[in-house]
C-alpha positions, -999 to +999 in steps of 0.1 A: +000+000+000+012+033-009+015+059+019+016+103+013+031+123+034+014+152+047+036+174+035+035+161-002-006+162+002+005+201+010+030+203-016+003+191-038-027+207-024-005+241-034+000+235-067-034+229-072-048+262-058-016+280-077-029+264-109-065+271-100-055+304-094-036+309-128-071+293-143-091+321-128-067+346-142-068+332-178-105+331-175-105+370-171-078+379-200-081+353-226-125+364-235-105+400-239-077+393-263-094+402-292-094+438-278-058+435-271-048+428-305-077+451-321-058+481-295-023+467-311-037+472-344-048+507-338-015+511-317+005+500-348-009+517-376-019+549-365+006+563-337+029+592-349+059+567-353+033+538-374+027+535-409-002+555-415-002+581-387-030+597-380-034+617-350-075+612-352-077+578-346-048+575-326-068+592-299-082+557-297-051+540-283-052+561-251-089+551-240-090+518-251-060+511-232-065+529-198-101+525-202-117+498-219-094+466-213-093+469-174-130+479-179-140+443-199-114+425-179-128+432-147-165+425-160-153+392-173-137+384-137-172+395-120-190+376-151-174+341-133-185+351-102-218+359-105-230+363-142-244+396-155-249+411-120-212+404-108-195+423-138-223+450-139-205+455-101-174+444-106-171+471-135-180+501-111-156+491-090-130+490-110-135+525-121-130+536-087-097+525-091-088+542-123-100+569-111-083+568-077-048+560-097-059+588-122-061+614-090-030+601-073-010+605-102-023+642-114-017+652-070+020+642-077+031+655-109+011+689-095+040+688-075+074+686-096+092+715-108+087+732-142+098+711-168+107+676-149+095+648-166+059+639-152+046+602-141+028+586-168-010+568-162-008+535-145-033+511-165-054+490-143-046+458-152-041+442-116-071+467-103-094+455-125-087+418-117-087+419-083-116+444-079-141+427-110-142+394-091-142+414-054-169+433-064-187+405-080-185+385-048-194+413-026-232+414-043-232+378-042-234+374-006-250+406+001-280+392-022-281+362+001-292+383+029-322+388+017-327+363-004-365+348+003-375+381+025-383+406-007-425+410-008-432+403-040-432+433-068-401+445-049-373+421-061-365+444-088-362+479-073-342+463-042-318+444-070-312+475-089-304+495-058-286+469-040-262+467-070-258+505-070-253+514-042-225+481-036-207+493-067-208+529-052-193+518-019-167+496-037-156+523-062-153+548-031-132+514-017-110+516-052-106+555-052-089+555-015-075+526-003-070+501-036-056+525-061-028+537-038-017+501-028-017+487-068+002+521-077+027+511-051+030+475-061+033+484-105+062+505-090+079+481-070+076+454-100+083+479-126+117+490-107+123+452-103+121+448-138+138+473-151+167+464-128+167+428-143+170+447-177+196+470-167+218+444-153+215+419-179+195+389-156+164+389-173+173+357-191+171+346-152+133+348-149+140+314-176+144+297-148+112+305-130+091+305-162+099+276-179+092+249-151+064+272-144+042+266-177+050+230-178+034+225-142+006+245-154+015+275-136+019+300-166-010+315-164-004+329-133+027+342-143+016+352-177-016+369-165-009+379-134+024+397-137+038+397-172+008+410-191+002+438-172+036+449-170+037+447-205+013+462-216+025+497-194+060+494-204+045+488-244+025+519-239+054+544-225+074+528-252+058+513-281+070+477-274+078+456-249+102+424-242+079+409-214+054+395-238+081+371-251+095+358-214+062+332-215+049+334-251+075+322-272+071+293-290+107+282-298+119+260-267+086+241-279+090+235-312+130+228-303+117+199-275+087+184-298+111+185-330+142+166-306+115+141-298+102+138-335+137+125-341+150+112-313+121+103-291+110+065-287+075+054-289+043+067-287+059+102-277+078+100-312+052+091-333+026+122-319+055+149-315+056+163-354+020+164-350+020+182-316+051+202-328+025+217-354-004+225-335+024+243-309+044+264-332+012+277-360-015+265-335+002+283-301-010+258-280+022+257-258-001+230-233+010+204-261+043+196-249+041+201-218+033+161-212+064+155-236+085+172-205+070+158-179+078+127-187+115+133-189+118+159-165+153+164-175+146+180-206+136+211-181+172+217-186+166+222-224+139+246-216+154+269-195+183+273-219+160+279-244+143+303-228+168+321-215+185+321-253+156+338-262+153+363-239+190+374-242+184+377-280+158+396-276+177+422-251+209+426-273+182+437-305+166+455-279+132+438-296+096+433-285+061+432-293+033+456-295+008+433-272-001+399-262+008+375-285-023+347-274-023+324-284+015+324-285+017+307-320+042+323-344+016+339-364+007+359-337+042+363-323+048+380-363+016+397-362+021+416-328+056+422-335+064+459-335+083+481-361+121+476-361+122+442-339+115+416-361+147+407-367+155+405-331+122+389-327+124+360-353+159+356-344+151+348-305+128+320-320+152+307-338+180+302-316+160+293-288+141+263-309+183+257-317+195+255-285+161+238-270+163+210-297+203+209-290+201+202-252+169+178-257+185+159-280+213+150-265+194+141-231+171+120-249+200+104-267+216+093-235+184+074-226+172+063-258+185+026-253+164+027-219+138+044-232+132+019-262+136-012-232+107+004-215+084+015-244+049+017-234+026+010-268-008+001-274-007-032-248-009-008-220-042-021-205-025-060-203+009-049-193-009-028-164-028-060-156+004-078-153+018-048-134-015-047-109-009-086-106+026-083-094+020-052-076+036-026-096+017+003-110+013+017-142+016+053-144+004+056-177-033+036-170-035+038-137-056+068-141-081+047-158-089+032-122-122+054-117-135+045-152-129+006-149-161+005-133-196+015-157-213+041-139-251+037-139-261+063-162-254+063-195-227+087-212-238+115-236-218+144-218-185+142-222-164+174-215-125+173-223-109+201-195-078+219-195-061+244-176-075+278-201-097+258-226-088+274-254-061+249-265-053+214-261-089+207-247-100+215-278-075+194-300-082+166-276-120+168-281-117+170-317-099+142-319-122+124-291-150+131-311-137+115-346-129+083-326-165+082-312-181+089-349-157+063-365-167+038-340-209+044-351-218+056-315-245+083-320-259+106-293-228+114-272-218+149-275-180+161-262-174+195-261-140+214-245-136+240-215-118+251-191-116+232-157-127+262-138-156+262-163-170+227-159-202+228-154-210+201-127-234+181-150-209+163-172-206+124-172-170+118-181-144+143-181-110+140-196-084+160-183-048+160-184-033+143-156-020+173-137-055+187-138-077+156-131-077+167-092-086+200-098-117+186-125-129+162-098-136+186-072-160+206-099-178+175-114-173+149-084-203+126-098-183+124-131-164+091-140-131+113-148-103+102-172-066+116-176-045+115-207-005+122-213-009+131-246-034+148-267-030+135-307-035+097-301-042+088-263-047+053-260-074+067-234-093+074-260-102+039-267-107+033-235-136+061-232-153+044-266-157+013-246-169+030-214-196+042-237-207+009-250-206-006-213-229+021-200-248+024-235-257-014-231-262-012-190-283+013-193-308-009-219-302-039-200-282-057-229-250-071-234-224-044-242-215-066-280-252-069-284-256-052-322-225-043-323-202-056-354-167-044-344-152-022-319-116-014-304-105-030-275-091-005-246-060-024-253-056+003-279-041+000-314-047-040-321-075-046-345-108-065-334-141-073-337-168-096-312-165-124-331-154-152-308-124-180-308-118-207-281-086-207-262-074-239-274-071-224-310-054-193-302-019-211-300-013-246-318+018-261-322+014-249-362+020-214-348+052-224-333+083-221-346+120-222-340+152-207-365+188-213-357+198-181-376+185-151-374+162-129-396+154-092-408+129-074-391+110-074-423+111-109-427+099-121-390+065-098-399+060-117-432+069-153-408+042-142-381+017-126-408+022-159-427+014-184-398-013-161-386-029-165-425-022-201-425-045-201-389-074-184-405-071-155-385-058-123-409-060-115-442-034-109-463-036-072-459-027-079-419+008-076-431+006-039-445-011-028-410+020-045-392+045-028-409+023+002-411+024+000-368+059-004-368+069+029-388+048+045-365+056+031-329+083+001-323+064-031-303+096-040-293+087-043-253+119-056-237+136-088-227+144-098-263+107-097-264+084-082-299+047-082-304+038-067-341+005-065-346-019-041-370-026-009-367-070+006-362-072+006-398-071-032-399-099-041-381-112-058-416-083-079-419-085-094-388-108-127-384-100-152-351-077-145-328-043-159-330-003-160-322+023-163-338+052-177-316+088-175-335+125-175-317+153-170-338+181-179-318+206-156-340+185-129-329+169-101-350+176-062-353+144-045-339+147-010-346+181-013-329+170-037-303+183-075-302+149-093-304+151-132-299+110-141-295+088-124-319+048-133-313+025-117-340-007-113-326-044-111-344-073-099-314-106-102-315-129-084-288-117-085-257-103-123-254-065-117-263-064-091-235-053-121-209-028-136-231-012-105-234-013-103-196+001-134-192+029-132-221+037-098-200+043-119-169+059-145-185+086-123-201+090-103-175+106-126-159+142-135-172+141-170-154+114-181-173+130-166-205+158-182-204+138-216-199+118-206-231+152-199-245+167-235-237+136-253-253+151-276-278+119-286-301+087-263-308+069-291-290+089-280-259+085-247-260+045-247-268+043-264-235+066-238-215+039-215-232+011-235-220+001-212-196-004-183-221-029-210-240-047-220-208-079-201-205 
């Protein structure tokens, strides 16, 4: 039994409200970006320095900017509160604090000398989200006071008033005692970073950042601090460098492309995909579980990073405004007049020197890494692993949704930390499976975990997350994934929704159903049904003195599995297919090819194939003795590939299947794999 510490429960429990936190944040700015960028626009085209300047409608950029952004940021924050009524509040306080900054700053540049250079407006960025959601909660429980004791034909006029005269008493709050403190604390961060700058440590804040995002703590940084910062310092000066500590997308692209080419597995064969959706998409969440699971390649972000920032600093370079999401395009789009080289330049050499670092870390481990793939056998090997008492990181996750729940599924939400990014991609991709698999009625949208609703019944979050999802939809049967393009999850999930499809109709969950993939993700299958005693014959044995290609031991086990009756001759194709795409070399002189989704057609009993080459075979670089093709139908080659997991995990009883000197010999050693 595994035992937590309090203090890693605490440890824990604080990244959680950090992140939740961060969530809130991005809930408030994200809604608003298309103001930002329609301000940056304005900014970049009509200021006396722009293209086209025109003094007119550069009388815009002042407003909009002191005015209008804190304005709709604050009545987004009171929005999540407490809907229409919280940001109608939360907006009147806010402008107590503009105004109250407004008033401070006028009383002290009324009292510099002639000529000194006079303190500029200080944009409300942190007023607004702290007093949109303040204000916002302050109604809420003052409504609850009377909630239930209005007479009836009052409710409006004491709504209307309450919310007044709140907002009033707030906005006197902001004018006096806010404004003065968030004036202090913009000074104190703006000296801070302007000190970083002046000394040359800003690449530093790298080292915060970078870890930062990956634990899904960016948007608090990135919302919290950075944005508002930058977006003062790009108003005094037309740009600004801070937009580019979190947003740029090169130590992303330089990690996904290092795994493109040097990763193993399942993390290979989804990073040019993910690498993509990152760098055009600016969905940075993408490789974040590409990190995380070698958390040495932290290393490779922080130089990265810091690369980047250093760049940008010796071209003196910097956008005009946000860059969300941070994809390229936008990164281009926002960049302002006279920085692009610098800018474009910090993207490159940061990808560089990300994708230089990676790789060589992931070289280092690449043998081990390829020992311990994880491909689409996950649910037997975690069997195997549950059986001998080790856990599987990758399924264990999967625990809550092993059981049907009662109802049957037609919400499914897919939560992540903003959702605006990878929940999307992930319920896109959800969505296709479920189609493709003829399930109707089920629909799966995307939002942020803050967001959920409380109504959902499955939720698929990203494993960091999946605590933070629970506590909002705790009747939910919830479901994490490591990675977004092709979670094996996914699979799972489709068969969750048969199981409570059929439960909740009071059939059998292959009842009508002509084919469907097994959570055992990635090996073709329908329901038709084989006995155990056909599965493995002594037919399907074999044993070579020499050795073999690799190409040559799938034609062997695609052969004896045709000769069975169990594939088609197109089984092949989808073996060789899976094998460009992710290795099945598991370990132990051990390989199981089998077919890819696509083959479903091609595959009709289930069989193995069991063929040791003593001279061995080179498996993608791997010394491969035992190669067992495999052909599943429904669900009843899951054991066997539990069993052949135990049996090979264990180099006692490899060596015995080793030592078998006839086929005879070793079919019986195997016997246990055959036995029902």
């Amino acid at each position: 039994m595994t035992t937590v510490s309090a203090e890693t429960k605490d440890r824990g429990g604080t990244r959680v409200a950090v992140q939740r936190f961060g969530s809130f944040l991005s809930g408030m700015i994200m809604p608003n970006i298309p103001a930002l960028i329609a301000w940056g626009i304005i900014t970049a085209l009509f200021i006396e320095v722009g293209p086209f300047p025109n003094e007119a409608l550069a009388s815009i950029v002042g407003p909009m900017i002191h005015y209008l952004l804190p304005i709709l940021i604050a009545m987004q924050g009171g929005r999540m509160i407490y809907d229409t009524r919280g940001a109608v509040v939360g907006a009147i306080a806010t402008m107590g604090v503009i105004a109250g900054s407004d008033w401070l700053v006028a009383q002290f540049n009324a009292t510099l000398p002639e000529g000194a250079g006079e303190l500029g407006q200080v944009h409300m960025f942190i007023g607004a989200m702290i007093m949109g959601p303040l204000g916002a909660y302050a109604i809420k429980q003052l409504d609850k006071l009377w909630e239930g004791k209005i007479k009836s034909g009052f409710e409006m006029l004491v709504n209307m008033f309450s919310a007044g005269i709140g907002g009033f008493l707030l906005a006197l709050a902001g004018f006096y005692w806010v404004a003065p403190a968030i004036n202090a604390l913009m000074d104190v961060m703006g000296n801070a970073v302007r000190w970083l700058i002046e000394t040359n440590l800003l690449p530093l804040t790298s080292v915060i950042i970078e870890p930062a995002k990956v634990f899904f703590l960016n948007n608090a940084i990135n919302h919290g601090v950075l944005t508002p910062l930058g977006i003062a310092d790009a108003a005094e000066n037309g740009q600004s460098i801070l937009f580019l500590l979190e947003a740029n997308p090169g130590p992303g692209f330089g990690v996904l492309l290092a795994f493109s080419i040097f990763g193993t597995g399942i993390a290979r064969a989804t990073a040019p995909g993910a690498l993509l959706i990152q760098f055009v998409g600016g969905i940075h969440e993408v490789y974040f579980p590409y990190v995380l699971m070698k958390p040495a390649l932290l290393i490779a972000m922080i130089a990265g990073g810091a690369t980047g920032v250093g760049t940008n600093m010796v071209f003196e370079s910097g956008l005009r405004a946000p860059a969300a999401p941070g994809s390229i395009i936008a990164v281009v789009a926002q960049t302002a007049q006279g920085s692009y080289v610098g800018v474009i330049l910090s993207v490159i050499l940061s990808a560089t020197v990300t994708f230089s670092v990676a790789s060589v870390i992931l070289l280092s481990s690449r043998k081990r890494d390829l020992a311990a793939n994880e491909d689409s056998f996950a649910a037997a090997v975690a069997k195997t692993e549950a059986n001998k008492g080790r856990s599987s990181s990758h399924l264990a996750n999967l625990s809550a949704a092993t059981q049907v729940p009662a109802q049957k599924i037609t919400n499914i939400i897919f939560a992540c930390d903003a959702g605006m990014g990878s929940s999307a991609m992930g319920a896109s991709v959800l969505r296709k499976k479920i189609s493709g698999a003829g399930i109707e009625g089920v629909t799966v949208t995307n939002k942020a975990v803050a967001s959920l609703p409380g109504d959902a019944d499955l939720v698929i979050t990203q494993q960091q997350l999946t605590d933070r999802a629970r506590a909002k939809e705790p009747q939910a049967v919830h479901v994490s994934v490591d990675s977004f393009m092709n979670a094996p999850e996914y699979d799972d999930v489709v068969t969750l929704i048969r199981q409570s499809e059929a439960r909740s109709s009071g059939r059998d969950a292959d009842d009508g159903v002509d084919s469907h993939e097994s959570s055992a993700g990635g090996v073709a299958m329908d329901t038709r049904v084989r006995s155990d005693s056909q599965i493995l014959t002594r037919s399907q044995v074999r044993i070579h003195t020499g050795s073999a290609t690799q190409d040559e031991a799938l034609t062997e086990a695609a052969e004896i599995l045709g000769a069975a009756g169990a594939v088609t001759e197109e089984y092949l194709r989808a073996m060789k297919e899976r094998e460009a795409t992710v290795s099945t070399y598991m370990g132990n002189e051990l390989a199981i090819p089998h077919g890819t989704n696509d083959a479903k057609s091609a595959v009709l009993a289930s069989a193995l194939s069991v063929t040791r080459y003593d001279g061995g075979v080179d498996w993608a670089g791997e010394k491969v003795t035992f190669v067992i093709g495999i052909a599943g139908v429904g669900d009843e080659h899951l054991e066997i590939l539990s069993k052949i997991a135990e049996l090979f995990s264990d180099d006692a009883e490899v060596a015995k299947l080793k030592q078998a000197s006839s086929e005879e010999e070793l079919l019986t050693l195997l016997s246990a794999v055959n036995a029902g």
